[in-house]
C-alpha positions in Angstrom: -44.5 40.3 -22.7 -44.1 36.6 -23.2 -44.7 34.4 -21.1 -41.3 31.9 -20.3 -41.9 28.2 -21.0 -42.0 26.2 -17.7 -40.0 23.8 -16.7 -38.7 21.1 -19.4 -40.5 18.1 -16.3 -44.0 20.2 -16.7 -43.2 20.4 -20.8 -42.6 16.6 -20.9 -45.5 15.9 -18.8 -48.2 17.9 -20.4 -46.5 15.9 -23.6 -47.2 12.4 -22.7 -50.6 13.2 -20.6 -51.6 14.4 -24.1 -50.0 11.3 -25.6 -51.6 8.8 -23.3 -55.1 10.5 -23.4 -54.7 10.9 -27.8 -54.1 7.0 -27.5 -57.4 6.4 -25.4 -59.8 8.2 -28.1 -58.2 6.6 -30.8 -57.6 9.4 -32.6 -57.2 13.4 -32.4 -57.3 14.8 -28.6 -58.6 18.2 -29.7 -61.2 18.9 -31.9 -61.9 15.1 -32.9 -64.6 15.4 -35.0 -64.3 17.7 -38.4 -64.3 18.1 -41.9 -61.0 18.6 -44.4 -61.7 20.3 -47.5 -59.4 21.6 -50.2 -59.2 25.9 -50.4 -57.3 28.5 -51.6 -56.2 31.9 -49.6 -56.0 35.2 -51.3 -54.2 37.6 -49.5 -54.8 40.9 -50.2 -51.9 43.0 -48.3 -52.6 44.9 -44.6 -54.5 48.1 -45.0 -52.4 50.9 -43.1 -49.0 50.3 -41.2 -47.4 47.2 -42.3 -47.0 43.8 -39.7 -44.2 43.2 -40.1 -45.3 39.8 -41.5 -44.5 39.7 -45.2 -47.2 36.7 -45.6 -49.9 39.2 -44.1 -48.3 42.2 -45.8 -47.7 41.7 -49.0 -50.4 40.4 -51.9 -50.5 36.9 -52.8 -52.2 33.6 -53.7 -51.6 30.0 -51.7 -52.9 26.3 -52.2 -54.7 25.4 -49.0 -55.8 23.3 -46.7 -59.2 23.9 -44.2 -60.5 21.9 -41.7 -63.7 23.1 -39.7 -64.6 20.9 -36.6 -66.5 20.9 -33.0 -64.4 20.7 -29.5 -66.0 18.3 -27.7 -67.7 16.9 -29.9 -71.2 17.6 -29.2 -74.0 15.9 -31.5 -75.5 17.6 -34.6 -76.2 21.1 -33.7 -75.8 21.4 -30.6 -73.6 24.6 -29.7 -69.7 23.8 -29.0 -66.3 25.5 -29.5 -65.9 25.3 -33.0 -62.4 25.1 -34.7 -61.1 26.3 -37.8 -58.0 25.5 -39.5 -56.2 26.8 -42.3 -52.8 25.7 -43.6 -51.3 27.7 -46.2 -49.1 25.8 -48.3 -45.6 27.6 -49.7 -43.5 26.7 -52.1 -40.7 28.2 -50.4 -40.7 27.1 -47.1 -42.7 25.1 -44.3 -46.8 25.9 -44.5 -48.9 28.1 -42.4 -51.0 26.7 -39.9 -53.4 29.0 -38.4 -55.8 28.0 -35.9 -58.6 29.7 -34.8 -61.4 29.0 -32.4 -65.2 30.6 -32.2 -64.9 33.5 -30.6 -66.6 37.0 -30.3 -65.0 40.0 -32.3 -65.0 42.7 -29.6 -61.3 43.5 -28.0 -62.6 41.3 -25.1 -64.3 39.0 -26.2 -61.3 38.1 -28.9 -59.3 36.2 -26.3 -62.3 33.8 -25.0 -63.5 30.9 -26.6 -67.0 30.9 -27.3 -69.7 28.1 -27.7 -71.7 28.7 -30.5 -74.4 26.5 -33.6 -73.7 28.4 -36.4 -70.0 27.4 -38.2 -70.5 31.3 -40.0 -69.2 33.7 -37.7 -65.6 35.0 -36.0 -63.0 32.7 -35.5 -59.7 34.2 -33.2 -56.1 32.7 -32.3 -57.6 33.4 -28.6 -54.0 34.0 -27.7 -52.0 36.3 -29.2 -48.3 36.6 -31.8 -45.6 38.7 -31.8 -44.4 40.3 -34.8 -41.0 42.2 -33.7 -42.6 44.5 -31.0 -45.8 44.2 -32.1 -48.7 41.6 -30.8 -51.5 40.4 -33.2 -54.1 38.6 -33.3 -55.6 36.8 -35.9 -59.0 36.1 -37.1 -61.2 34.5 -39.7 -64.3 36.3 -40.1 -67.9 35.8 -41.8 -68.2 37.0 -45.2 -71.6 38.2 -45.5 -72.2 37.7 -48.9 -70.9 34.1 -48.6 -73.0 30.9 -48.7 -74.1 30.0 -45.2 -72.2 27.2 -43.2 -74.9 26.4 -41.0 -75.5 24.6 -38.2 -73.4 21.6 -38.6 -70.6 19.3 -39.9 -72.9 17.8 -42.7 -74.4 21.4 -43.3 -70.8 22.8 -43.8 -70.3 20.0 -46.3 -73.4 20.4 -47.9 -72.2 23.8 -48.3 -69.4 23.3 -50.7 -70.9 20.9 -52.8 -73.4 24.1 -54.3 -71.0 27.1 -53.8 -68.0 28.0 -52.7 -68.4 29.2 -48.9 -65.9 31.9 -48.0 -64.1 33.8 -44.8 -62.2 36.6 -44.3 -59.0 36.8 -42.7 -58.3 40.0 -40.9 -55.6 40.9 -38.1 -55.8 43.2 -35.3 -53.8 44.7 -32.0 -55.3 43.6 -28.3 -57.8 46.8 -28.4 -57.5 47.7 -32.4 -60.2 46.9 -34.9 -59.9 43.9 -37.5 -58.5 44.9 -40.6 -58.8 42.6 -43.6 -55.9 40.7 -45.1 -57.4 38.3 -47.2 -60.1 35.5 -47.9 -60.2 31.9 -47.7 -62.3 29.6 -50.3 -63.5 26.2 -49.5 -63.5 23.8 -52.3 -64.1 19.9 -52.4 -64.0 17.8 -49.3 -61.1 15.3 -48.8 -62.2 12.1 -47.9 -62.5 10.7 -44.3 -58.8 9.2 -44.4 -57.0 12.4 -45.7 -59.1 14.1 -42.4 -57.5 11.6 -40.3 -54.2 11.8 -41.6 -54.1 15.4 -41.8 -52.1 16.8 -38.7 -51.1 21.2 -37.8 -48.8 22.8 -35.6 -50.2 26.1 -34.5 -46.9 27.2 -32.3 -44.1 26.0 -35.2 -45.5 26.2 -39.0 -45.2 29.7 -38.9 -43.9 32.7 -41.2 -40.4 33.6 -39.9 -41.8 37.2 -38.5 -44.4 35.4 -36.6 -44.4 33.7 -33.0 -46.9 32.2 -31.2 -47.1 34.0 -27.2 -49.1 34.3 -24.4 -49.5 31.9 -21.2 -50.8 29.6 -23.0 -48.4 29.0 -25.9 -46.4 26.3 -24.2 -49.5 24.0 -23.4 -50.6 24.7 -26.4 -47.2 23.2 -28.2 -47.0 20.3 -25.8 -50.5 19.2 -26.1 -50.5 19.3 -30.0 -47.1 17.3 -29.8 -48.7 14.7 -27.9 -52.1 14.4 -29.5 -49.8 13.8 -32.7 -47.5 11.6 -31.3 -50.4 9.7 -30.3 -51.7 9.0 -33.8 -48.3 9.0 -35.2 -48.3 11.9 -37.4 -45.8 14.6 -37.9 -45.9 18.5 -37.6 -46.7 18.4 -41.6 -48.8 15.4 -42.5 -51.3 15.5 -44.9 -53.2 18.3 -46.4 -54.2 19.0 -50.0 -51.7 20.4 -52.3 -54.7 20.3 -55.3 -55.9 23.6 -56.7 -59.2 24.9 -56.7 -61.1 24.9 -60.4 
């Protein structure tokens, strides 16, 4: 069931706390510190019965976007929540922006964030969609015969500059296994002012099918739209259109 939004006073307020705190660090509220690189998402089609989400169900290609990054932040390699995000540009309609936090890949362990050093392992939505009648989660998961993303920001660069580091995306039900949808490739890093410019919308770039639920969907919205109002960036800025060689 999803949750209904509170009250628009709670809405605003969560809005310009966000604002007001995004405007005292001087730049992103969540996940500050990160790296942008340029990607490219193969999806492969759902294995079994269908989403309901033609992006997840049928077989295609997309330009991307992906950002990897630490919560807090915490220094070098010290463990933290670490964030993914992956924005699947379309050339006919809005992008994709997926968001996924480190997480375990058991059914229960899906919907907590986890601290963790390595940038390699399962990344969830923590919350969940709904697709029709259906909830989903979402998840980018190791590849294991992938180059290593080690223990770090510079490590995760470092990565890209030999090979090209990969994940898998998968989708599941709130007890279901992961089934495997696609893979995302991590090309060349943008530099530090397409990082800073580059700004997602977890609850609103969306495929049509999809929408983001859960109690925590509505702070999740508000505080986004704050941390971006604060920097002045829009639902859509920045992000690589180039294409992987």
């Amino acid at each position: 069931m999803t949750v209904t939004p509170p009250p628009s006073r709670a809405a605003t307020a969560v809005e310009r706390a966000s604002t007001a705190l995004g405007r005292l660090r001087r730049g992103r509220l969540l996940h500050p510190a990160g790296r942008s690189f340029v990607g490219e998402t193969v999806i492969w089609g759902t294995p079994g019965p269908p989403t309901g989400v033609a992006l997840l169900d049928d077989p295609g290609r997309y330009r991307t976007t992906v950002r990897l990054s630490k919560g807090t932040p915490t220094p070098g390699s010290w463990p933290d929540v670490l964030g993914l995000a992956v924005r699947l540009h379309r050339d006919d309609g809005p992008p994709f922006d997926l968001l996924v936090s480190s997480s375990g890949a058991a059914p229960v362990l899906r919907n907590l964030p986890l601290p963790r050093r390595r940038f390699t392992g399962t990344y969830s939505t923590i919350t969940w969609f709904r697709a029709g009648r259906r909830r989903l989660w979402l998840a980018a998961l190791a590849d294991p015969d992938a180059a290593d993303l080690g223990r770090s920001l510079a490590t995760v660069a470092a990565a890209t500059r030999t090979d090209t580091p990969r994940l898998v995306l998968a989708v599941a039900s709130a007890v279901g296994p992961w089934r495997l949808v696609g893979q995302v490739s991590l090309g060349a890093q943008l530099s530090a002012e397409q990082d800073a410019a580059l700004a997602f919308d977890p609850t609103r770039n969306l495929p049509a099918e999809l929408r983001l639920a859960g109690p925590l969907a509505w702070l999740r919205d508000q505080t986004y739209r704050g941390s971006r109002r604060a920097r002045g960036a829009t639902a859509q800025s920045g992000g690589s259109t180039a294409t992987m060689v």
